[in-house]
C-alpha positions as CSV (number, residue, x, y, z in Angstrom):
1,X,-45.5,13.3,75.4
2,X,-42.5,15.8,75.5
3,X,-40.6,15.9,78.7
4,X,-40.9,19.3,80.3
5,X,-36.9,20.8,81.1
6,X,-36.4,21.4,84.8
7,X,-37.6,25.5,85.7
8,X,-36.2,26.7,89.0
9,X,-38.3,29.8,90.8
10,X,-36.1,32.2,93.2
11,X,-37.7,33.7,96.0
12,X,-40.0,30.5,96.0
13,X,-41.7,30.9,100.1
14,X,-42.9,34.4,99.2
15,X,-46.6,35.3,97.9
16,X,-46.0,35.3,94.1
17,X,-43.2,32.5,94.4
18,X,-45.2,29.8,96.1
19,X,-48.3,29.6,93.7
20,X,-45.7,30.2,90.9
21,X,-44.4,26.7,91.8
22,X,-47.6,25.1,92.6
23,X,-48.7,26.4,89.3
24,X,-45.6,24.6,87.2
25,X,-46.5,21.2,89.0
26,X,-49.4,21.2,88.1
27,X,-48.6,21.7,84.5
28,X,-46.1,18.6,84.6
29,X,-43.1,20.6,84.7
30,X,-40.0,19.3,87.0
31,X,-39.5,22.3,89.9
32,X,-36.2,23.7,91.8
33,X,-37.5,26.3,93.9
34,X,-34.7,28.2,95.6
35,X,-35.0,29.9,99.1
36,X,-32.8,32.4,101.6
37,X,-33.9,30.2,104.5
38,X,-33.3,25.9,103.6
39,X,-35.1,25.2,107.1
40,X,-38.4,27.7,106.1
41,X,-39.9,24.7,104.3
42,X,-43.8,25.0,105.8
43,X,-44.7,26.6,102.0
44,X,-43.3,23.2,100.9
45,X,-45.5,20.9,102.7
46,X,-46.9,18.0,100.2
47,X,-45.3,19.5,97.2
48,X,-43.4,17.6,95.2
49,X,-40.4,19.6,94.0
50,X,-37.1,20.0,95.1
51,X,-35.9,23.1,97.0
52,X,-32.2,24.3,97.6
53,X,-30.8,27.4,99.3
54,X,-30.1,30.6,97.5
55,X,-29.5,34.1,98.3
56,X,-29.7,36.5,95.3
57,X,-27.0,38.7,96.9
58,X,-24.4,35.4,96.3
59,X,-24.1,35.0,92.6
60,X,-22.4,31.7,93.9
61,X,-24.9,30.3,95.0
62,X,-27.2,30.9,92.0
63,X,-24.6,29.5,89.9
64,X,-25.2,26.4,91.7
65,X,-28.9,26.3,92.1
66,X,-29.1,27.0,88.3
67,X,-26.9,23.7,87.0
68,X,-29.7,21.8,84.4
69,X,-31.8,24.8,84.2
70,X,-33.4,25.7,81.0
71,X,-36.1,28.3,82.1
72,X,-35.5,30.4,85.3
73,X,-38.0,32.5,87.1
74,X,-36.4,35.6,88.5
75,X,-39.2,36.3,91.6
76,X,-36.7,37.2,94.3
77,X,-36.1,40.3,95.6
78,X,-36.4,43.1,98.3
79,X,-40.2,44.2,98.0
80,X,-41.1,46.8,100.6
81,X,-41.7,49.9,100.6
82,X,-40.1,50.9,104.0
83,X,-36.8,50.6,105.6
84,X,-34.2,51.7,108.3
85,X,-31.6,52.2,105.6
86,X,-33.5,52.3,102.0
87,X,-30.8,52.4,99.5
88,X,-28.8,49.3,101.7
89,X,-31.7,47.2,102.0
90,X,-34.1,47.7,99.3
91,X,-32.1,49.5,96.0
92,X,-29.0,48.0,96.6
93,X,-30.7,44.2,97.1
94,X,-32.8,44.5,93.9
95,X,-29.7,45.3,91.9
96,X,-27.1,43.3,93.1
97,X,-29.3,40.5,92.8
98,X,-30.6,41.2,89.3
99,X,-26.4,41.7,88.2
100,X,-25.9,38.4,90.3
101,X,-28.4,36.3,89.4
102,X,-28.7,36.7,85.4
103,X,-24.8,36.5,85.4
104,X,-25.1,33.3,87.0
105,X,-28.2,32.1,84.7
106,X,-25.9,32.8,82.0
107,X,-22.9,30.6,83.2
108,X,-25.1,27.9,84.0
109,X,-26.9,28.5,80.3
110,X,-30.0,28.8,81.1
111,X,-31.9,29.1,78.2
112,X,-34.8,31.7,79.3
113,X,-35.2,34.2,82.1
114,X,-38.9,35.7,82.8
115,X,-38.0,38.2,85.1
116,X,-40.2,39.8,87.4
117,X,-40.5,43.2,88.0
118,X,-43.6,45.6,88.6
119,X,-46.0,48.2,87.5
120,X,-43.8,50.7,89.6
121,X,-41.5,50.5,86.3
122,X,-43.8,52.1,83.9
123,X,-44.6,55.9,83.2
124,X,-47.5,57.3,84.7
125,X,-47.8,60.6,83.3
126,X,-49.8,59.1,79.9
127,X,-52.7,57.2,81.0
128,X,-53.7,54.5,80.4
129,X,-50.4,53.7,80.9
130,X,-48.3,51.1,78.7
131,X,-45.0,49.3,78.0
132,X,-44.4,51.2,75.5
133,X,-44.3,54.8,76.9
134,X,-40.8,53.9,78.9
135,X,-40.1,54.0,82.6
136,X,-41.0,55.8,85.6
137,X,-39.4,59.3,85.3
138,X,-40.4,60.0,89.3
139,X,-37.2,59.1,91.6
140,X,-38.8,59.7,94.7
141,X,-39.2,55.9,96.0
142,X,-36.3,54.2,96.2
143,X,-38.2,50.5,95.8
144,X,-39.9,52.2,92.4
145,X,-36.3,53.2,91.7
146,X,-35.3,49.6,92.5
147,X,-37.9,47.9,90.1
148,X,-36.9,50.8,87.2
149,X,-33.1,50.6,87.5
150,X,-33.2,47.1,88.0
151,X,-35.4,45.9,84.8
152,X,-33.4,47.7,82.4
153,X,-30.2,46.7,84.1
154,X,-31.8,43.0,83.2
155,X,-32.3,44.1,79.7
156,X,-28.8,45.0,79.4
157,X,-26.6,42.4,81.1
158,X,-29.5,39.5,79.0
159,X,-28.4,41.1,75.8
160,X,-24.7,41.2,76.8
161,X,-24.4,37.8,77.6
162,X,-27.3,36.4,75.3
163,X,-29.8,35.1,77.9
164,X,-33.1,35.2,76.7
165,X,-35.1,37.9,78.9
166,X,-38.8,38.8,79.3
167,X,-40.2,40.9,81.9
168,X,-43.1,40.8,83.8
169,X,-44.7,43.6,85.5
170,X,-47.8,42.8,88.6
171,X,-49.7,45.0,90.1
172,X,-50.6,44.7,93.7
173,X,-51.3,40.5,94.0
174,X,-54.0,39.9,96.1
175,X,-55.5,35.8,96.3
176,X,-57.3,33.0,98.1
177,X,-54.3,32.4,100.1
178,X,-51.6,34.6,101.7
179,X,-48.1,33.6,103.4
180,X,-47.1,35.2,106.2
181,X,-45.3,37.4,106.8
182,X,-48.3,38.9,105.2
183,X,-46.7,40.9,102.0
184,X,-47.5,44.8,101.2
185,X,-50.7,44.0,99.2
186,X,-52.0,42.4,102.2
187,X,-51.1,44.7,104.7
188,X,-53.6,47.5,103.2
189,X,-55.7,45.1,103.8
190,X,-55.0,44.2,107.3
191,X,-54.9,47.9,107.8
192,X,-58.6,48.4,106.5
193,X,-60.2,45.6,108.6
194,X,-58.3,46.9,112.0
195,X,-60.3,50.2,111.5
196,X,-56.5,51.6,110.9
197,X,-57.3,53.8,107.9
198,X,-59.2,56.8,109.2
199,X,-58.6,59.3,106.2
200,X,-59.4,59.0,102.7
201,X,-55.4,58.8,101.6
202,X,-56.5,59.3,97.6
203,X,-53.8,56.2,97.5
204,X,-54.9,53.9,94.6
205,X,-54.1,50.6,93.7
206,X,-54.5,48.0,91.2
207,X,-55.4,44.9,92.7
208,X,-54.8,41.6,90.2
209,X,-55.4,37.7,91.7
210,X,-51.7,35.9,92.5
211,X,-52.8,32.9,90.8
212,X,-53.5,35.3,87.5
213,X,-49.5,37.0,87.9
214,X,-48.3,33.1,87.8
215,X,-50.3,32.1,85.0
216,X,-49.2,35.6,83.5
217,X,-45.4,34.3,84.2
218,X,-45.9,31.2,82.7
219,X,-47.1,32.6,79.6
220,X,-44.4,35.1,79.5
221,X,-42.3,31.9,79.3
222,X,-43.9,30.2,76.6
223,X,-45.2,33.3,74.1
224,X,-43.5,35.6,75.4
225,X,-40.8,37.6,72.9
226,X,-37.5,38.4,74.5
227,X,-36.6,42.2,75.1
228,X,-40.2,42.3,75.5
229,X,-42.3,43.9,79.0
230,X,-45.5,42.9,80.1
231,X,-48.0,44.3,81.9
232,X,-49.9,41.4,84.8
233,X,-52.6,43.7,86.1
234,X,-56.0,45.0,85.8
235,X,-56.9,47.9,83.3
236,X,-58.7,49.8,86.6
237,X,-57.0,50.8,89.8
238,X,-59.0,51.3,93.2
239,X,-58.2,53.6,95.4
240,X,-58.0,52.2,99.1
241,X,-61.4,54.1,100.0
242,X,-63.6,51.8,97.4
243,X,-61.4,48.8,98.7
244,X,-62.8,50.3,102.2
245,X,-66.2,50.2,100.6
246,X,-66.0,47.1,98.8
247,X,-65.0,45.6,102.5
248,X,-68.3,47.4,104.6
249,X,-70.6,46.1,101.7
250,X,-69.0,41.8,102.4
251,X,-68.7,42.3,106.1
252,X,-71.4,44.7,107.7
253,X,-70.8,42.8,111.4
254,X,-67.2,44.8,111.5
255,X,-69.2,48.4,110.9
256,X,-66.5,49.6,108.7
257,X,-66.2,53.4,108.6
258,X,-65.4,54.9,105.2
259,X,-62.7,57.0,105.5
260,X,-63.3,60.5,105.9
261,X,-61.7,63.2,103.2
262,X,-59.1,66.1,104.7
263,X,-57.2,68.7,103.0
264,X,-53.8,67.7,101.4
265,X,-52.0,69.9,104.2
266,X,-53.6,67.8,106.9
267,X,-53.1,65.0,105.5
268,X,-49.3,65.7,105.7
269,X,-49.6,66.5,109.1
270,X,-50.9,63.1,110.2
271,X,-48.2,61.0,107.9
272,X,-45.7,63.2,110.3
273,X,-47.1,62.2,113.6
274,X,-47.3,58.5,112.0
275,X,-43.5,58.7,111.3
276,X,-42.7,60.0,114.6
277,X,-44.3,58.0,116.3
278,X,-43.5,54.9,114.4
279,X,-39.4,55.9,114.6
280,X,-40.1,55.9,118.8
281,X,-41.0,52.7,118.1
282,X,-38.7,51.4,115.8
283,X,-41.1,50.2,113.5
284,X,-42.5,51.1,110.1
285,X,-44.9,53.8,109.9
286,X,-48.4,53.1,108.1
287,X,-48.2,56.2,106.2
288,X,-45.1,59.0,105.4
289,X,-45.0,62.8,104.0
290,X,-43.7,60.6,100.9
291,X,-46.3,58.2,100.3
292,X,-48.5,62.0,100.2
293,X,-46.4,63.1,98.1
294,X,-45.8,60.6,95.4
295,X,-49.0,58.1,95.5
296,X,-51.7,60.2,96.4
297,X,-54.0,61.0,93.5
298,X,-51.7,58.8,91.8
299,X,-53.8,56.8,88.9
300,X,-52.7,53.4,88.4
301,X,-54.6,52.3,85.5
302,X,-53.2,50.1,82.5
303,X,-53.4,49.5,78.8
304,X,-53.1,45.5,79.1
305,X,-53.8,44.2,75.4
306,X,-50.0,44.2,75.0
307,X,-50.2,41.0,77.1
308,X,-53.7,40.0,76.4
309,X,-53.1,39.8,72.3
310,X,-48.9,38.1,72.9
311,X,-49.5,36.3,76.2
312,X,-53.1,35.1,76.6
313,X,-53.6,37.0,79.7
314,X,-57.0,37.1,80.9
315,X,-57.2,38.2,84.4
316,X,-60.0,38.0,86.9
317,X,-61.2,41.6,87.9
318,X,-59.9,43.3,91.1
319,X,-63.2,42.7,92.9
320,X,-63.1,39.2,93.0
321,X,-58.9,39.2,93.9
322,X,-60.3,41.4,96.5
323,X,-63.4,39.8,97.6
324,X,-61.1,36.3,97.9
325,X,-58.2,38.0,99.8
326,X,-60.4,39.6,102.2
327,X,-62.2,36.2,102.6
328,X,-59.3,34.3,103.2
329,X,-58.4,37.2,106.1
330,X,-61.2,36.7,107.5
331,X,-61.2,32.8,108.3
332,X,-57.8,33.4,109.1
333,X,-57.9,36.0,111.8
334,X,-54.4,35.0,113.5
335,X,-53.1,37.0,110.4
336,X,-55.0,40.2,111.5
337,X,-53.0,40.5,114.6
């Protein structure tokens, strides 16, 4: 039997980076997992890898946690789409730490980077959309400007220093299991059971199981060909109405309401009283005048063969990612809080 080389996964406590490692173990391969926080070990618990501390905005420190590494797993970053200071604390992260951490992959030779970015890197204006048609051409969102700037920035500084380089794009993971605190995906969700949705938003997204996107990484390790993008979602989005839906039909006892449809005007209105309300507060507001304005109506749908044919990736449909999440939710209710 071949020895497996050692694989370290950044970002390794979060959604994506947790089942990433638990994945790799299971598949006999040796695991570093790096984290911001050393002490934040409770993801950890009964796994048998080795975890060090890492912070993708200190190439340093990368350059240490990436001595032996032949294949490294580029899952760490700044994903929200909300913030005090958006350009400090989410464009500014991603990029640093993509420039940091490849530069450091490539001194410590590290053999093969799957790096992970997202489906907010692709062009929407041809549906279904593909690799192939190029990158997101609306600048709007700083965290869609993030994942675009920050993939081909990869592309670049892998071919510079010749660092083998795929990318992966997920869509909005979803799973049996959830971390807190609870990431994006899962706090549409949270939203929808708290009866916190009251309008039909038109918002869509395109839910894909976590377990799938690490299989999907894996993959992307093994067959996948460097310079090359691929797409880990389903070919359908939902919008968050049907997910609304889909949650009244599994849990009747909660007497879901489905949200009710308004005017586009109206709809800007109440994303303004949200925001006002919410910067009172200090806290992040569950809708803004530019989620309206960018996502609404927004079709997320995706022409995945690229990574079917190459890959292998065969994804379970967004019901059942949906129908687990919300599951797992609801034995959990502490999350809902």
């Amino acid at each position: 039997m071949i020895q497996e080389k050692l694989s370290l996964v950044s970002g390794a406590n979060g959604h994506l980076g947790n089942n990433l490692v638990r994945l790799l173990l299971k598949k006999d391969i040796p695991v570093r997992a790096s984290v911001r926080n050393i002490n934040n070990k409770k993801t950890f618990e009964k796994l048998s890898c080795e975890w060090v501390q890492a912070d993708i905005t200190d190439k340093a420190s990368f350059v240490k946690a990436l001595q032996g590494v032949e294949t490294f797993y580029a899952v760490g970053a700044s994903f929200k789409l909300w913030a005090k200071n958006p350009e400090k604390e989410i464009y500014d992260v991603n990029m640093n730490g993509t420039r940091n951490t490849i530069e450091a992959a490539a001194e410590a030779g590290v053999k093969k980077i799957v790096y992970v970015s997202s489906v907010a890197a692709l062009d929407y204006t041809q549906l279904p959309a593909k690799e192939s048609n190029g990158y997101n051409p609306d600048r709007r969102d700083v965290y869609y400007n993030s994942k675009n700037d920050g993939e081909q920035l990869a592309f670049e500084l892998a071919d510079k220093l010749g660092v083998g380089l795929v990318s992966v794009m997920p869509g909005a993971m979803m799973g049996s299991e959830a971390f807190f605190p609870l990431n994006v995906s899962y706090g549409v969700l949270k939203l929808i059971l708290n009866k916190q949705i009251p309008v039909d938003t038109k918002i869509t997204l395109n839910w894909i199981d976590v377990k799938d996107v690490a299989e999907g990484c894996y993959l992307a390790a093994k067959r996948g060909r460097n310079g090359e993008r691929y797409i880990l979602a389903n070919e359908n989005c939902m919008t968050i109405t049907d997910t609304t839906a889909l949650a009244k039909r599994l849990y009747p006892e909660l007497n879901l309401k489905i949200p009710a449809s308004v005017p586009k005007p109206v709809l800007y209105a109440i994303a303004g009283i949200m925001e006002l309300s919410a910067k009172i507060k200090g806290r992040a507001p569950v809708l803004t005048r530019k989620d309206i304005a960018v996502f609404s109506g927004l079709q997320q749908d995706f022409d995945i063969s690229k990574a079917r044919n190459e890959l292998g990736f065969n994804p379970k449909s967004s019901e059942y990612a949906l129908t687990e999440a919300l599951d797992y939710l609801m034995k959990h209710r502490e999350l809902l809080e």
